[in-house]
Structure formats: structure tokens, C-alpha cells
N, C-alpha and C positions, 0 to 999 in steps of 0.2 A: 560434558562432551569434550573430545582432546584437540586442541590445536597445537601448531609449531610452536608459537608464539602467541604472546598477549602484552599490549601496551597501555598500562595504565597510568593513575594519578594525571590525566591530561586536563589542566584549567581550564581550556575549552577543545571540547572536540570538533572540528567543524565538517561536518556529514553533507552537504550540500542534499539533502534526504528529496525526495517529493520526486514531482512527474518527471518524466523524459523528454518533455518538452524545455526548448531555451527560456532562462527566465528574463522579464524583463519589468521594467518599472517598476515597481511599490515592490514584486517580488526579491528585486536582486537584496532588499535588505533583509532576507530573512536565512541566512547560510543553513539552519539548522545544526546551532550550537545545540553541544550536551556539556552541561556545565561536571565537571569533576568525571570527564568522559575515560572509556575503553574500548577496546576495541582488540577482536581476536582472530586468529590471521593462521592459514592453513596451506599449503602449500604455494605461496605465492601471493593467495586470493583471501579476502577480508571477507569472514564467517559469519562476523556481527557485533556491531557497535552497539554501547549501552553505556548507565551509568558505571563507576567502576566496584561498585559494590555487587551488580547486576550481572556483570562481565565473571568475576571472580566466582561470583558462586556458581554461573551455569557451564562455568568449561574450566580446563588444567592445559598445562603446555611445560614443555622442559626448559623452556627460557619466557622467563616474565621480567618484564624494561619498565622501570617507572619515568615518565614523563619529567617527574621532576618538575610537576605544577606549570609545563609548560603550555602553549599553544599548540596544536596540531592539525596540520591537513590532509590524512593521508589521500594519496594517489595524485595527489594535487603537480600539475606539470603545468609551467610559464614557458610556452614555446616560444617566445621574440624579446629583443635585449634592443638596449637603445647604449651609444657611444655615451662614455662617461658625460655628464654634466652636473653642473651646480645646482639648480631650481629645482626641489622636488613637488609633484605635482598631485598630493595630498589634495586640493582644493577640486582636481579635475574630477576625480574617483570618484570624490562626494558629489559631485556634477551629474555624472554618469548613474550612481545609485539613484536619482531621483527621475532619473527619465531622458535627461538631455540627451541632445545629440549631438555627434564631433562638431557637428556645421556650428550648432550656438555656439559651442565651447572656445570655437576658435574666432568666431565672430566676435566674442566679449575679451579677446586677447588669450588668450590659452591655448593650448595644443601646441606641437614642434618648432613651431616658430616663433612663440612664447617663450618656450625655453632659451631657443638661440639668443633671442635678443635680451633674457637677462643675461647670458654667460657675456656678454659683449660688449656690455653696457656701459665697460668699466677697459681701461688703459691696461695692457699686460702687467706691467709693473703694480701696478694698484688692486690688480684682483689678486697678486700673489701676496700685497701685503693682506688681505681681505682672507683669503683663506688660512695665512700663518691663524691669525687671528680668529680664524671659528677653531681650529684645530684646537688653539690652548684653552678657548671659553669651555671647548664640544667636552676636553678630559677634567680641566678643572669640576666641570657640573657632575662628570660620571665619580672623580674622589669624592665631593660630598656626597653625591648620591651613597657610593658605596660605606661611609663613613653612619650614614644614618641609616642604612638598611633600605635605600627607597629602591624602587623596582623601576626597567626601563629608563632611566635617563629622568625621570622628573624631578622639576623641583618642589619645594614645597608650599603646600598653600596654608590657608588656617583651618581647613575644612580635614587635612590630611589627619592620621590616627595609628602612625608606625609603632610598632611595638620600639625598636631603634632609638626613635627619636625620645620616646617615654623612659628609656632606660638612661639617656643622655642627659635629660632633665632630672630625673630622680638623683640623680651624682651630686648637680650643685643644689638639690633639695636633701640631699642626706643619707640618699639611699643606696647602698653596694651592690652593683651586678655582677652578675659571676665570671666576666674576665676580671674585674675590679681584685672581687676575691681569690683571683687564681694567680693575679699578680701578685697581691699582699703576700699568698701562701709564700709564694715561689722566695719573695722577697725575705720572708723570716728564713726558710732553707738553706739561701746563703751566710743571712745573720747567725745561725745557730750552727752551721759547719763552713767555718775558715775555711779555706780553698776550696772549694765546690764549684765554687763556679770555674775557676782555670782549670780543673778538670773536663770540668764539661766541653770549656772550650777548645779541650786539646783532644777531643773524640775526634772519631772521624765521619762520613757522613753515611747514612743509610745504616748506621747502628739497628739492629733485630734482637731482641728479647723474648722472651714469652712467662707467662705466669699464667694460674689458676682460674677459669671464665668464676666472677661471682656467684653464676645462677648454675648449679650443677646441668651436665651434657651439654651446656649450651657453647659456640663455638663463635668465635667474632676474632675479627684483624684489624688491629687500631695503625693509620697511617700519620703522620707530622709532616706536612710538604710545605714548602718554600713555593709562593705563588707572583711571579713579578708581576709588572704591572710596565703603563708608559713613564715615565721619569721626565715630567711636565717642566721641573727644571731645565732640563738639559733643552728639550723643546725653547724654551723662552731665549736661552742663548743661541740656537743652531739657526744657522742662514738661510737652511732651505725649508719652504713651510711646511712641507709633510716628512721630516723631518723626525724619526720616532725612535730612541732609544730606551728599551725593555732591561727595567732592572730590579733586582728582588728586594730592593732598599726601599722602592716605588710600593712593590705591591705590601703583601700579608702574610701569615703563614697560616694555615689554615688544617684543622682535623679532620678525618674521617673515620667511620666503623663501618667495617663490612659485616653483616651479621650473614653466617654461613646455609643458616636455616631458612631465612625469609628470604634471603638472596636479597637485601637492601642494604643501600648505603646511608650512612646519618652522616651530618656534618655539623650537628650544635653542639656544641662545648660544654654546655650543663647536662646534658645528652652523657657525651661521652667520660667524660672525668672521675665516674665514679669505680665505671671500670677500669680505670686502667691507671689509679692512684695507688701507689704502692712506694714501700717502706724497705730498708738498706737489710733486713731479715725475711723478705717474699722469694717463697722459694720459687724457683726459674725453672718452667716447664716449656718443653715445645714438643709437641703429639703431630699435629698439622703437614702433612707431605710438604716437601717443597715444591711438585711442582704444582698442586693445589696454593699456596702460597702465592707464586709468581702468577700464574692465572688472576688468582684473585688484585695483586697489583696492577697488572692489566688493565680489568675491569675496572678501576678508581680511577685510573691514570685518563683512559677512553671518559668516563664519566665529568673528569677536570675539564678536559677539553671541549667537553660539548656543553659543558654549563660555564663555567668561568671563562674560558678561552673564548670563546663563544660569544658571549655578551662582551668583550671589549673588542671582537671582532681583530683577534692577535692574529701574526701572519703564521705561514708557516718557518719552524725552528725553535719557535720561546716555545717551552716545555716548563715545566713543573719540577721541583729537585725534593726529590725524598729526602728528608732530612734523618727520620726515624719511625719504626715501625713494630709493632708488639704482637702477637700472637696471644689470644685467649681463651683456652681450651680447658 
């Protein structure tokens, strides 16, 4: 069947599925997730939610969005906003899923004037030092997090099983992972050709190539982007507590491949490397239109922003700096 669109790979899809009556008590814990959910969407209006194996095989659409393993609620609207405050009220929610009412909730100290009186609790001067200090605890946890592959902001327990943190350990047990071995490469490259590297470092940026896709007709766009991040340093020195300077020394640099055929983007490193490894005799092809090209950086650019950007919660202006990019045809 054809829709507009189709949105898969969703880690959870949450369908609030069931009667048309309001739910309440025991009910409100049951949202009617689909785990590894989809969901297909026709002019405007949502056709049918499934798993995304399920989704894929019973309909086609001219634009298919992977999730990106995220969370998803479609049609989901929060119509009411509360004035900035400190206390998040995590404890109330889970109050309210079990039945309670605002009257207990606020009767045991919780509700709006629960909040007020944490935000208050505390001398001006001393809740500013209090926030400098979640800021740097908040980004410090999010670099290791980031540094071990962990998801959401967590740290780690003993019970945890990141692939990240296995590859971290395997290092001081002996074992090379494939940035380990992409450094060594890179590393003998410069050993074996003198000046290479001041070459390199006197290109300029958003350099474009292209060569030969490994797997005959098949069509892909390798990107190199420069990803900042917060510069926790600078934070530790700055006077003011929120206080945030964005810099690419902070973040990563990070890969992608757009494969032209599945319309998806990859971003592992052992993933991409093989294609787009080549030697000072690869002959240089570029077939690819440009403004299919620039389209397709678009779509990686939009894709940076709502996963990376996204998850450190960056303002608007920090962008992403193409470094370099290959054409694979």
C-alpha cells in the first residue's frame, strides 16, 4: 500500500493504542509501546503503526526516516509550560501513574509549591554557585558518557554491558579496535611518506573526491565532519554559571555514509573504512549530479542536528564543519 511517508527503526513507538475512554490508574502504565516500532503516514494522517519489519513489508512511500533507535510519540501535544525552575518532578509523574491525586501529592510536599520552595531554599548567591556546579558535574558525566558509548546521560553500574566500554577494556587487555587500527594505519602513512602530513595540513576544508563504489552500481557519499561539543574547561574558568563555550577541540570528528539506494545513513567507522580506503594510484571518479550531492549533504547535516545536536541539547548557531567528503559511484 503507498504512503507519503514511513518512519522507522523507532526503539520504542508509543501508540497510546486501546479505548477512547480517559485512562486512569493501573491503566496509565500501559502507553502501548512497539518495541523496534513504524509507523506509515499519508497525507497528514497516520495509516498504521507496526513493528518495522511489519510496516516495511505492507506499504512503500517516497521518503522513508529512520528513527535512529529513537523514542517516538507521534501526534503527541503538551499543551501547558511551567516558568523555568530547578526541581524536576520525576517523583510526582510516578505519583500520578499509580492513582494518586494532586490533593495527596501536595499534601506529602510536592506540587508547585514544592518546587517554589526548593528553588528558594537556598541565598541568590549560593544557588548560583549550586548551578555553576551541576552544569560542570551535568557535561563532565555527558564526556564520559560519550567517551564509553553510554546512552542518555548514565553512568555506569556493574550490571551495565556496552559494547564501548568492552572495547576500552580489551586495549589494556591487549586487544586493537578499529579506531586503535585506523590510527596505527594513519600513523605508519605518515612514517612511510615525509611530508604528508603538512600536506594535509595545508588543504583546505570541505575537500571532494570521488572513486569507484567497491560493490559494482552501487552508489554511496562518505562525509568527515568536525562535531564541537561544550569546552568544560572554559566553563570551570567562566564567572557566569551557565556560562557555555562550544568548541571543536571539546567535541569529535565523526563519519558518515549515505548509501543512495536504501536512502540510509551509517556512522560506524568499521562500517565505513573499507569503502572509502584508497591508495595515491585510485583512479578519481565523480558520475553523481551535484545538486543530488548537495541534497544528499543536507540530509546528513539535518540528520547531525537531530541526533548529535540534539542530545547535548546545543543552541541555536554551533553547526557541524565539513571537513571532507567522497563520492562513491
Amino acid at each position: 500500500m503507498q504512503a507519503n511517508l514511513i518512519l522507522k527503526d523507532c526503539r520504542q513507538l508509543v501508540t497510546l493504542r486501546g479505548g477512547a475512554e480517559p485512562r486512569t490508574g493501573s491503566a496509565m502504565s500501559d502507553p502501548g509501546i512497539i518495541a523496534d516500532g513504524a509507523l506509515a503516514v499519508k497525507d497528514g494522517r497516520i495509516l498504521a503503526v507496526g513493528t518495522t519489519a511489519e510496516i516495511m513489508a505492507a506499504y512503500s512511500a517516497p521518503e522513508v526516516v529512520s528513527a535512529d533507535d529513537k523514542l517516538v510519540l507521534p501526534g503527541f501535544v503538551d499543551c501547558h509550560t511551567h516558568p523555568v525552575f530547578v526541581h524536576t518532578r520525576e517523583d510526582e509523574f510516578a505519583l500520578r501513574l499509580e492513582g494518586k491525586s494532586y490533593v495527596e501529592i501536595s499534601l506529602a510536599g510536592g506540587g508547585i509549591r514544592g518546587t517554589i520552595a526548593y528553588w528558594n531554599f537556598l541565598p541568590p548567591g549560593d544557588l548560583d554557585r549550586l548551578l555553576k556546579l551541576y552544569t560542570l558535574v551535568s557535561h563532565k558525566v555527558l564526556r564520559i558518557s560519550k567517551t564509553f558509548g553510554i546512552e542518555g546521560r548514565q553512568l555506569l553500574t556493574p550490571e551495565d554491558d556496552f559494547d564501548s566500554l568492552r572495547e576500552f577494556i580489551h586495549k589494556y587487555e591487549g586487544t586493537t579496535t578499529t579506531d586503535e587500527k585506523l590510527r596505527l594505519e594513519y600513523q605508519q602513512l605518515l612514517k612511510e611518506n615525509p611530508g604528508l602530513e603538512a600536506r594535509l595540513n595545508a588543504l583546505p576544508l570541505r575537500v571532494f573526491s570521488g572513486k569507484e563504489h567497491p560493490s559494482k552500481g552501487a552508489r554511496a557519499v562518505f562525509f568527515c565532519y568536525a562535531l564541537p561539543a561544550v569546552d568544560t574547561e572554559r566553563i570551570e574558568k567562566a564567572e557566569e554559571p551557565d556560562a557555555r563555550v562550544w568548541t571543536e577541540e571539546a567535541g569529535q570528528t565523526a563519519w558518515y555514509l549515505y548509501d543512495l539506494a536504501k536512502e540510509q545513513i551509517h556512522n560506524e567507522t568499521a562500517e565505513i573504512v573499507g569503502f572509502i580506503r584508497s591508495t595515491p594510484g585510485t583512479p578519481r571518479q565523480h558520475i553523481i549530479e551535484e545538486k543530488t550531492l548537495s541534497d544528499i549533504r543536507k540530509q546528513v547535516e539535518k540528520h547531525i542536528k537531530n541526533s548529535y545536536f540534539k542530545s547535548l541539547q546545543a543552541p541555536v548557531g554551533v553547526k557541524a564543519r565539513l571537513k571532507a567528503w567522497m563520492e562513491l559511484s
